[in-house]
C-alpha positions in Angstrom: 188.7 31.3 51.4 185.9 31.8 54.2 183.5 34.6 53.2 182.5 36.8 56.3 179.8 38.6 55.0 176.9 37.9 52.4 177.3 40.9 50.3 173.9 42.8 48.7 174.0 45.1 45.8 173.0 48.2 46.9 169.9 50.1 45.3 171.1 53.9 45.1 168.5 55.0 42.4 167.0 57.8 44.0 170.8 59.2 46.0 169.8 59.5 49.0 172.4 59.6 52.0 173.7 56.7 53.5 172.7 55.6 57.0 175.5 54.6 59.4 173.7 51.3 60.1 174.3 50.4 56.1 177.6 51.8 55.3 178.4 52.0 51.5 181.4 49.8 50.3 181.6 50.8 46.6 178.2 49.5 45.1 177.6 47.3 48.4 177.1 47.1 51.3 178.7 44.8 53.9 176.6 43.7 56.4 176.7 40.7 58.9 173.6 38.2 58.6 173.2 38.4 62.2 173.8 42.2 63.0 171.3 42.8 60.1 168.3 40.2 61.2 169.0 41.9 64.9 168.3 45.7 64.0 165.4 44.2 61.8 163.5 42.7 65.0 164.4 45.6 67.0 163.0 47.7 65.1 159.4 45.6 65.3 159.9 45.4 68.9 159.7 49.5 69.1 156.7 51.4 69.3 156.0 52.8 65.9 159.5 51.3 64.7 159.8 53.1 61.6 160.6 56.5 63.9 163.7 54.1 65.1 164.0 52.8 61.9 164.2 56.0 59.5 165.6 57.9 62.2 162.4 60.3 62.6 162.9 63.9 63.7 162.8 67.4 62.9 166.3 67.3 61.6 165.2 64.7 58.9 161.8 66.4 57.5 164.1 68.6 55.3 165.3 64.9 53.7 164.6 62.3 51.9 162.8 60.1 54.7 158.9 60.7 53.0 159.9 60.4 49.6 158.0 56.8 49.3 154.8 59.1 50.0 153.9 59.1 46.5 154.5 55.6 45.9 152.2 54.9 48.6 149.4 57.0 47.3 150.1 55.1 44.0 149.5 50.8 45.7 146.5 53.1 47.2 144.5 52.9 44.4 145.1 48.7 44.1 143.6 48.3 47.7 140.2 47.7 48.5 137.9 50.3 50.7 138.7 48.7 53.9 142.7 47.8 53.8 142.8 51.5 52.1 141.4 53.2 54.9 143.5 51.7 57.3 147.0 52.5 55.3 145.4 56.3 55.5 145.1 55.9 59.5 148.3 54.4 59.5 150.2 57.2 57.6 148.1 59.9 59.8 148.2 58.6 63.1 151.2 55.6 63.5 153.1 56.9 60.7 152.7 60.1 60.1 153.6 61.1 56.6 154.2 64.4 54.8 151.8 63.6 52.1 149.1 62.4 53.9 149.1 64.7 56.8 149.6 67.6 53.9 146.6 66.5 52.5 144.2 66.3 55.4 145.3 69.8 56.5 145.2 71.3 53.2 141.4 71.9 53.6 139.6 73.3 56.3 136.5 70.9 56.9 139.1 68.0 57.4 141.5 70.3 59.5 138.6 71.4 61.4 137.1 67.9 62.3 140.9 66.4 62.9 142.2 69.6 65.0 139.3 70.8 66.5 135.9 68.2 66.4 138.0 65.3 66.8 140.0 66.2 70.6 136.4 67.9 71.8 134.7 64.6 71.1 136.8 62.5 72.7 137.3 64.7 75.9 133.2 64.8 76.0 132.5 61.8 75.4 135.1 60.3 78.5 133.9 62.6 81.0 130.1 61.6 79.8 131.0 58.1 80.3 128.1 57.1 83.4 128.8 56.0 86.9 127.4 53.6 89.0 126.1 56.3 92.0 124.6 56.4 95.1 122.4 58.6 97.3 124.6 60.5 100.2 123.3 59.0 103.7 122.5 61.8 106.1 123.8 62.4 109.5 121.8 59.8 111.2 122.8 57.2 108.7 119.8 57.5 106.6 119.9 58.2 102.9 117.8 61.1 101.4 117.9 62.4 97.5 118.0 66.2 96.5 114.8 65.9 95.2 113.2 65.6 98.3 113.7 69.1 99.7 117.2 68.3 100.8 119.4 71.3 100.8 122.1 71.6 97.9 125.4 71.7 99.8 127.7 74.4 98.3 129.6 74.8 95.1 132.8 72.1 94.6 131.0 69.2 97.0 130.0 66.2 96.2 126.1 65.6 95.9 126.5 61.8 95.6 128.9 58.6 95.9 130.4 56.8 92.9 131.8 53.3 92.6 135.6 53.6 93.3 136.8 50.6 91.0 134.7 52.2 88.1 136.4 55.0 89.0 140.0 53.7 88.9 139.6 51.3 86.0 137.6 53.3 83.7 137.6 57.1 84.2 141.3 57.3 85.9 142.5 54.4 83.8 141.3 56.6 80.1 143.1 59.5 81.8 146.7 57.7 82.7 146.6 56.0 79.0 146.1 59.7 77.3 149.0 61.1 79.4 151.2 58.5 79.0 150.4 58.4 75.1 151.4 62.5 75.2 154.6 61.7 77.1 155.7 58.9 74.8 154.1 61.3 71.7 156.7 64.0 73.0 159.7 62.3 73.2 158.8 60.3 69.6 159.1 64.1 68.4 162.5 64.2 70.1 163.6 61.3 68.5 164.7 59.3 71.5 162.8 55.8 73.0 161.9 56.4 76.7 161.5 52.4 77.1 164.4 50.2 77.5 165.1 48.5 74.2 164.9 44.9 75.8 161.7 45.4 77.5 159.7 46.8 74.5 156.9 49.6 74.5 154.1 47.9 75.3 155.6 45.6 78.2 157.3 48.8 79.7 154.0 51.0 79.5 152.0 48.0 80.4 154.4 48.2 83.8 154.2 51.8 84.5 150.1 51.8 84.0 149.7 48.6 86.2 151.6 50.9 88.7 149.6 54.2 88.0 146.2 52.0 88.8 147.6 50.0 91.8 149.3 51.9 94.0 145.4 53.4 95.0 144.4 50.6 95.9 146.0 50.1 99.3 145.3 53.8 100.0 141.3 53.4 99.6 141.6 49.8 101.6 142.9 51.6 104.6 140.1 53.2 106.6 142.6 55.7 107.8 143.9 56.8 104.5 140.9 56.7 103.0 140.1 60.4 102.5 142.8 60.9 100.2 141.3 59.3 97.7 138.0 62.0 98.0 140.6 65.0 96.8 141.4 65.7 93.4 144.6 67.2 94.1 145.6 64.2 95.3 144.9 62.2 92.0 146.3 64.8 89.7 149.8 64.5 91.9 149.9 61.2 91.4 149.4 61.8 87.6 152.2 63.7 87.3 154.2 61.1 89.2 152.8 58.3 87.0 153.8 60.9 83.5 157.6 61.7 85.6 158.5 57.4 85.0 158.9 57.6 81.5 161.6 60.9 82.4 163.1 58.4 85.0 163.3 55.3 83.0 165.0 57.4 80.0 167.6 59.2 82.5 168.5 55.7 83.9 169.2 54.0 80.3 171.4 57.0 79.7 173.2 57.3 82.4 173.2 53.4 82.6 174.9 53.5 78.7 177.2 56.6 79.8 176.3 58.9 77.4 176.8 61.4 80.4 180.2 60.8 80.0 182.3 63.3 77.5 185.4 62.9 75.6 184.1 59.8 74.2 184.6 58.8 70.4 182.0 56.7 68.5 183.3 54.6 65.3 181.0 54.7 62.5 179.9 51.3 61.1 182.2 51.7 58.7 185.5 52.0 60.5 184.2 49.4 62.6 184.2 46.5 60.4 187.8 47.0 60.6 188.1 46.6 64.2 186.7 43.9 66.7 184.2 46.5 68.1 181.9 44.9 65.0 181.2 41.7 66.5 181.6 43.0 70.6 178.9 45.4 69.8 181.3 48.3 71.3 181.0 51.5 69.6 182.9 53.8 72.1 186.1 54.1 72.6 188.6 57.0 74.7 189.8 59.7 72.7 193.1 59.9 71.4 194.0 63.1 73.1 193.0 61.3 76.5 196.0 58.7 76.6 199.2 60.3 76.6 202.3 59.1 75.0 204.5 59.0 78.1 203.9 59.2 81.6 204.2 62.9 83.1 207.7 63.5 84.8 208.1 63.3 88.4 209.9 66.7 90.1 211.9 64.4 91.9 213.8 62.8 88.8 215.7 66.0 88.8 216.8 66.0 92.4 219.8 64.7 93.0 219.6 63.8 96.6 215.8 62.0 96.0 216.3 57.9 97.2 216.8 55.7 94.1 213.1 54.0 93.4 211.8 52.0 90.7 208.9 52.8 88.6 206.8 49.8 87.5 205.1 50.2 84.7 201.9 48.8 85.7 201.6 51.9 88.5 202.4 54.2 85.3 199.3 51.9 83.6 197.1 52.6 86.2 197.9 56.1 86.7 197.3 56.7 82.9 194.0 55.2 83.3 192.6 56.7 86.3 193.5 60.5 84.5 191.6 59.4 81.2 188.6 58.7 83.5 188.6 61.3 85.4 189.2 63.4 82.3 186.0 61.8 80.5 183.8 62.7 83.6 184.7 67.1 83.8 182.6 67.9 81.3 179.1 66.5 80.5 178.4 65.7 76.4 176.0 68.4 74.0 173.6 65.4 73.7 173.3 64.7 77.2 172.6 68.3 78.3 170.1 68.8 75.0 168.3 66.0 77.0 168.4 67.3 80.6 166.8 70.7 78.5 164.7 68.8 77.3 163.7 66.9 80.8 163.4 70.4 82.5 161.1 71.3 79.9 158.5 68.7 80.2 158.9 69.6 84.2 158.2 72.5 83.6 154.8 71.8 81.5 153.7 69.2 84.2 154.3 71.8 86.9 151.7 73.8 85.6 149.4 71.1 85.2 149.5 70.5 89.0 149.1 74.5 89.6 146.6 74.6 87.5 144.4 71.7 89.7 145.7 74.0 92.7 144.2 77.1 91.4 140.9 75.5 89.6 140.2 74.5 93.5 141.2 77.8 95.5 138.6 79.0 93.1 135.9 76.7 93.7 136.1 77.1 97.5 135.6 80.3 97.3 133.0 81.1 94.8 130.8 83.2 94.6 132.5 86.0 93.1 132.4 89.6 91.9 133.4 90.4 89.2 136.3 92.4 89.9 137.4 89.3 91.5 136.5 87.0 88.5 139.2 89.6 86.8 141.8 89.4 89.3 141.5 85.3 88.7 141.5 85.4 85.0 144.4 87.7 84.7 146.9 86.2 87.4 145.9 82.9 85.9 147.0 84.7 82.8 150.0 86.0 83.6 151.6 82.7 85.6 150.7 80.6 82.2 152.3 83.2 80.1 155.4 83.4 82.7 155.7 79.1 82.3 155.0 79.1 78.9 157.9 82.0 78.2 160.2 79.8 80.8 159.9 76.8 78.5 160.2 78.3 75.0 163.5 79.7 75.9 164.2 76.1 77.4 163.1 75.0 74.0 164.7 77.5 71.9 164.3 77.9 68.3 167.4 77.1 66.1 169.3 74.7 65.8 172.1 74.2 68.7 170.1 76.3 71.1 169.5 74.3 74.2 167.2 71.7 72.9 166.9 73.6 69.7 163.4 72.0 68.3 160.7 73.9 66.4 158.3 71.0 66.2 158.4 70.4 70.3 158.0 74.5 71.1 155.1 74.2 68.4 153.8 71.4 70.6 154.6 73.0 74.0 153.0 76.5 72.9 149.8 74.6 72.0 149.7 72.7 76.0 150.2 76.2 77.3 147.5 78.2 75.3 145.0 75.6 76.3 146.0 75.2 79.4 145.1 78.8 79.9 141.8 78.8 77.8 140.4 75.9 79.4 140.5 77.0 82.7 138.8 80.2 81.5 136.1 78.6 79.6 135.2 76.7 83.3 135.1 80.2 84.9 132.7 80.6 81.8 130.1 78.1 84.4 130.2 81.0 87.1 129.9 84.2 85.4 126.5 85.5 86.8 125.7 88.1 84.7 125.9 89.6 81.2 128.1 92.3 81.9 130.7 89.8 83.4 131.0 88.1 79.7 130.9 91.3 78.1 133.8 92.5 80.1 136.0 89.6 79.7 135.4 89.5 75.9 136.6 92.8 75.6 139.5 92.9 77.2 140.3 89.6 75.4 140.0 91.0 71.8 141.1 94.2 72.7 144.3 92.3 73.9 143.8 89.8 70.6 143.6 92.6 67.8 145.6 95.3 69.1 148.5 93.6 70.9 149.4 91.2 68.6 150.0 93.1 65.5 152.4 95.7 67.6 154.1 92.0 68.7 154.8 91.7 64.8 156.7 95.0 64.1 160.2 95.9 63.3 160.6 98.1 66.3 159.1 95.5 68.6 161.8 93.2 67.6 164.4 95.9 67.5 163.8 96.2 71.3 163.6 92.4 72.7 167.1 91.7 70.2 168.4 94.9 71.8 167.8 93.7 75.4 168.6 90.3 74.4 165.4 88.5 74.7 164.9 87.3 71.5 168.1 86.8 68.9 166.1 85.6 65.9 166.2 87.6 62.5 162.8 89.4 61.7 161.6 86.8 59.4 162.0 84.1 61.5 160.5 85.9 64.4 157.9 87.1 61.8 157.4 83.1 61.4 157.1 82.7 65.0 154.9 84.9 66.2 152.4 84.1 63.1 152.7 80.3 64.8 151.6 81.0 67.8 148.5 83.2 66.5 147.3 80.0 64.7 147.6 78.1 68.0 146.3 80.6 70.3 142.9 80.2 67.4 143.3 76.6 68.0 143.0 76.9 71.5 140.0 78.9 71.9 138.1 76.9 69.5 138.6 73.7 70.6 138.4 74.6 74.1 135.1 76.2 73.1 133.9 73.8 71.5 134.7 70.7 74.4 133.2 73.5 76.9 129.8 73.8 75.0 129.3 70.1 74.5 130.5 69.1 78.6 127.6 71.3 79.8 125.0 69.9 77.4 126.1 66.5 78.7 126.7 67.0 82.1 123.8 69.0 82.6 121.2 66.6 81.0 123.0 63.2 81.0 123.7 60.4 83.6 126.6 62.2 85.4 124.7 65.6 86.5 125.3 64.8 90.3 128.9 63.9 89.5 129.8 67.3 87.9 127.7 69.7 90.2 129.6 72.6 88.8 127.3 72.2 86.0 123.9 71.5 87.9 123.8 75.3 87.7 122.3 75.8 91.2 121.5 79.4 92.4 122.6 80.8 95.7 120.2 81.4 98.4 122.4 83.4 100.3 124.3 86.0 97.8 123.4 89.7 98.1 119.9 91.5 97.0 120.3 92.5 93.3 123.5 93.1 91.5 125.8 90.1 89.8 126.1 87.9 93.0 122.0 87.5 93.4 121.5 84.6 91.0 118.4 85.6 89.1 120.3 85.6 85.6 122.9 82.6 87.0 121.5 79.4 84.8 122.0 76.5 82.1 120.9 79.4 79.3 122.7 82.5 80.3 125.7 80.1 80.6 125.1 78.4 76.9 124.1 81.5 74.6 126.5 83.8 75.9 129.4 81.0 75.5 128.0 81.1 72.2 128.4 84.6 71.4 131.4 84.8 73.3 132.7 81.9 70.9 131.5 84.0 67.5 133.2 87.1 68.3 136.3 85.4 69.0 136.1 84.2 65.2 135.6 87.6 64.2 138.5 88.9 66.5 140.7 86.0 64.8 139.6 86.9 61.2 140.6 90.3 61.6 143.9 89.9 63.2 144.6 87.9 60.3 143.6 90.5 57.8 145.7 92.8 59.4 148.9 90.5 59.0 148.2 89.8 55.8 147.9 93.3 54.6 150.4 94.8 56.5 153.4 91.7 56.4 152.2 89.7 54.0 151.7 86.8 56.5 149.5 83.9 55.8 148.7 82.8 59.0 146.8 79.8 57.7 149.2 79.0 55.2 151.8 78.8 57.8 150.5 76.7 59.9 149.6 74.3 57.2 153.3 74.1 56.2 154.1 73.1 59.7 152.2 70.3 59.8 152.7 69.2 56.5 156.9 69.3 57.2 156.3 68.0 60.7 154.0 65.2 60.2 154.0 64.0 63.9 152.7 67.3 64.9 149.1 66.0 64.0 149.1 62.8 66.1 150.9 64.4 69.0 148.5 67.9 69.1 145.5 65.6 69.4 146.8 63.8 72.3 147.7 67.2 74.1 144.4 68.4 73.3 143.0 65.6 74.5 144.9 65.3 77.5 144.5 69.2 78.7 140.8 69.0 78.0 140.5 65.6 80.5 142.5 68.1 83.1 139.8 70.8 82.8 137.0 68.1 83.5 139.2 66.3 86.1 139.5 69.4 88.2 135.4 69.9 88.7 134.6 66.0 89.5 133.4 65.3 92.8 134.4 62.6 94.4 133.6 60.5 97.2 133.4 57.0 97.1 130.7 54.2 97.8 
């Protein structure tokens, strides 16, 4: 008798579910050589495979998918120095694991330098990388240096020319990678592979970065089209275009596979050994309900008087078919519109990323300002972040079944919009003119910080947003919530701080000085008399000490908010934030990235370009 399959005994010592790629037969399980070798290699051929493998999410933290963690701290201790240091890296940044991610978190040095130290750095240390430069030529053609009694032209221009292929390759090709990485970061976290299975992660992102860096090319060749390469704007559009492919690629795989398509029934692996959709690889298959047992009757079979015709019974075959189709395609799947949620929230966060460029350069055209203005900037700034950010975590929701329904991606999507907001006030921070202008800001800011947010936490408060329908969480889990984004609102400031402090002690004494002349700290000849607009207190140490001061009583602001939530709820803001990360593991890897990446926006926004 031929034997189909090679059957394995199957290893069910610790219980855990059974996947529907291995279904259990008994004690075995029955699976073909090929089929099995197959989804071995695909999953090498994925970024990060064991996401694809283990089926990694936020619906399988609660399970049994880390339970190898200990064993892996265990072979740990057989390794030597340098293999052991990479398995930590590994199971922190590839493959993020409970227990290791648990354990870096668990004390604040480590959290600190990961969370906060760590995304600063990096953002510094890109926008310090040097450029090749070159002295502006004058209006005669002749070159002249600023040194030499030249006048400084005004705040946002460009005070010399940079080489546009170190431009491209280096700075802009640094910035593409880290968006890209927080795209494909985003969806790992929404368990779903933007890149088509054939073509691999690295091939496909290879593509779309080859793209990102090409497509300029032509545009700075031209003579004509040349001075679209000299505006920011322009660059940080076609970022967002170059971050939109991965959206496009995944929307054309689905729609390419028909998971648009509803009414559809999938076989598990286990009813399809049974049936020849095993070795054809087809999996879905027309509901039951969709092919009717016998053609619909005709009015006219009743009429006496109709002309005698003969039905065929491939027109009834046809007809049958035709209504099963059109009956799969009224009504679009849970899974595909979950997605197209999920699509319109990433939208949504990139949107603001290009109104944020928008704003960043109304503002430096038209500086100097008072400091009534300076307020009327903050706040509006303010209030359209909070407006997005409200927009998206309704998109994202917070249970289960509610839109997109994923705590881990609002975590992640409430920590892009809290430093979007703080970075862009921590580069007004570079224009503030006067004491009194930081010592307003502050206090509204911790006036806002320690009175607003404990009122956000009481009983009646969330009485009033269930009773007009805003929010329909219990209290705890609002409770839960709203201790959450505390925590990332303190993440924000300091690491937004913290990459503010170090850019101007680069960029004011290093190599790219002329490149960032936001931070050249120039004073105005021109401003009024006396009062905040006169410059004589606008320079490199009012700018640094009061940041610093600034920075230390938002600590204090933070401790105390925390104190108050602990003694009057019993809420360990700390604590909760630490169990997040330590159930979500990818939250680490993916946080860093958007750190990253919305720290490179802020520094993006103030380079001044104009090309050799």
């Amino acid at each position: 008798m031929p034997s189909f399959f090679n059957f394995q005994q199957g290893s069910e010592a610790r219980g855990g579910l059974g996947t529907e790629s291995s279904p259990l037969l008994g004690r075995f399980r029955a699976v073909p050589d090929a089929q099995r070798i197959g989804r071995r290699n695909s999953y090498r051929s994925t970024l990060f495979g064991s996401f694809a493998g283990r089926g990694f999410g936020y619906s399988r933290v609660f399970g049994d998918g880390d339970e190898s963690d200990e064993g892996d701290l265990l072979e740990n201790e057989d390794m030597g120095t340098l293999r052991r240091w990479g398995r930590a890296q590994r199971d922190l940044w590839l493959e993020p694991k409970q227990a290791a991610v648990g354990k870096l978190v668990d004390k604040w040095w480590t959290r600190w330098a990961v969370l906060v130290i760590l995304p600063a750095a990096l953002a510094v240390g890109w926008c310090a990388l040097p450029f090749p430069q070159y002295d502006l030529p004058d209006e005669d053609g002749m070159l002249f240096k600023f040194d030499e009694g030249h006048k400084v032209p005004g705040h946002g221009e460009a005070r010399v020319e940079i080489n546009f292929w170190n431009f491209l390759f280096v700075y802009y090709g640094f910035y593409n990678i880290t968006a890209l990485m927080w795209i494909t970061k985003v969806f790992n976290i929404y368990s779903l592979n933007w890149w088509p299975e054939s073509f691999g992660f690295p091939l496909t992102v290879s593509i779309i970065a080859v793209i990102s860096i090409a497509t300029p090319i032509p545009i700075y060749c031209v003579p004509e089209t040349r001075w679209i390469t000299s505006h920011n704007t322009a660059w940080i559009c076609w970022t967002f275009f170059t971050m939109a492919m991965p959206l496009i690629v995944a929307s054309v795989m689905l729609l390419y596979h028909e998971r648009h398509l509803s009414l559809r029934t999938s076989l598990s692996e286990t009813q399809r050994i049974f049936t020849s959709s095993w070795w054809t690889g087809d999996t879905e298959t027309v509901a039951a309900r969709d092919r009717p047992r016998r053609a619909n009757v005709q009015q006219a079979a009743f009429d006496p008087n109709a002309p005698l015709e003969v039905a065929l019974a491939t027109d009834n075959m046809h007809r049958t078919r035709a209504q099963a189709i059109a009956l799969r395609k009224r009504w679009l799947p849970a899974s595909f519109m979950r997605f197209i949620w999920f699509c319109a929230a990433l939208f949504i966060g990139m949107l603001a990323y290009v109104v944020g460029e928008a704003y960043a350069e109304t503002y430096l055209r038209t500086l100097p300002h008072s400091t009534i203005q300076t307020i009327v900037y903050v706040y509006t700034w303010v209030i359209t972040v909070h407006l997005l950010d409200g927009l998206t975590g309704w998109i994202l929701g917070g249970n289960e079944g509610e839109r997109v329904g994923s705590y881990p991606l609002g975590w992640i999507f409430k920590l892009y919009f809290s430093l979007t907001y703080q970075t862009y006030v921590r580069a007004l921070y570079a224009r503030l003119r006067s004491p009194s202008q930081f010592v307003y800001l502050q206090i509204l800011s911790s006036s806002f910080l320690i009175i607003l947010f404990p009122l956000t936490m009481s009983k009646p408060y969330h009485y009033v947003l269930t009773l007009l329908s805003i929010n329909n969480q219990s209290l705890s889990a609002y409770q839960k919530f709203a201790a959450r984004n505390i925590y990332i609102r303190s993440l924000a400031e300091c690491v937004s701080m913290l990459a503010f402090l170090g850019a101007i002690l680069v960029l004011h004494y290093g190599a790219n000085k002329d490149v960032y002349p936001y931070f050249a700290f120039d004073r105005v000849t021109d401003g009024p008399g006396d009062g905040p607009l006169s410059g004589d207190g606008y320079d490199f140490g009012l700018t640094f000490y009061a940041s610093i001061v600034t920075f230390a009583c938002e600590l204090v602001a933070a401790w105390i908010v925390r104190r108050i939530l602990w003694y009057g709820w019993k809420m360990d803001v700390t604590g909760e934030a630490k169990q997040d990360l330590g159930m979500w593991p990818e939250l680490l890897p993916t946080g860093v990235v958007v750190m990253v990446h919305v720290l490179q926006n802020m520094f993006f926004s103030i380079v001044r370009l104009r090309f050799h």
